[in-house]
C-alpha positions, 0 to 999 in steps of 0.5 A: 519481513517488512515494518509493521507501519508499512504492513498497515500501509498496505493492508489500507491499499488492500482495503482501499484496491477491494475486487478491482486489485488497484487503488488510485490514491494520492500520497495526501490523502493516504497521509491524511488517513495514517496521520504520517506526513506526505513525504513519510507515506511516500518512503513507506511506498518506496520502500514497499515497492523496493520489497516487491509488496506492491506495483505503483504507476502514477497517472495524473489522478494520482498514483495506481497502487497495488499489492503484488502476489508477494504483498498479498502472500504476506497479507494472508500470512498475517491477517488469516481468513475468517 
């Protein structure tokens, strides 16, 4: 089971992804949204993908994130439909 700071990480993505399942964000910007610092978001991203509850593909905008069918397994685990 992942840590609940990086559960919240990627329920922001998920967010973030809406019908387009991708985000493009910058880890600058998801600090400036969490308050962790840049390098904290980029190891809770890491650590995400490690766990394989997200893809990630940098472009030059940014980085192109999403929930893999494992994050959002876990997603509707957690956070049920209303």
């Amino acid at each position: 089971m992942m840590k609940e700071e990086n559960f919240a990480l990627a329920l922001l993505i998920s967010k973030r992804a809406g019908l387009h399942g991708k985000a493009l964000v910058s880890t600058s910007e998801l600090a400036g949204i969490t308050g962790f610092s840049q390098q904290s978001i980029s190891r809770k991203l890491r650590s995400l993908e490690t766990e394989g509850m997200i893809s990630r593909k940098a472009s030059t905008s940014g980085v192109e994130v999403a929930l893999t069918q494992k994050g959002r397994a876990e997603e509707r685990r957690v956070v049920p439909a209303q």
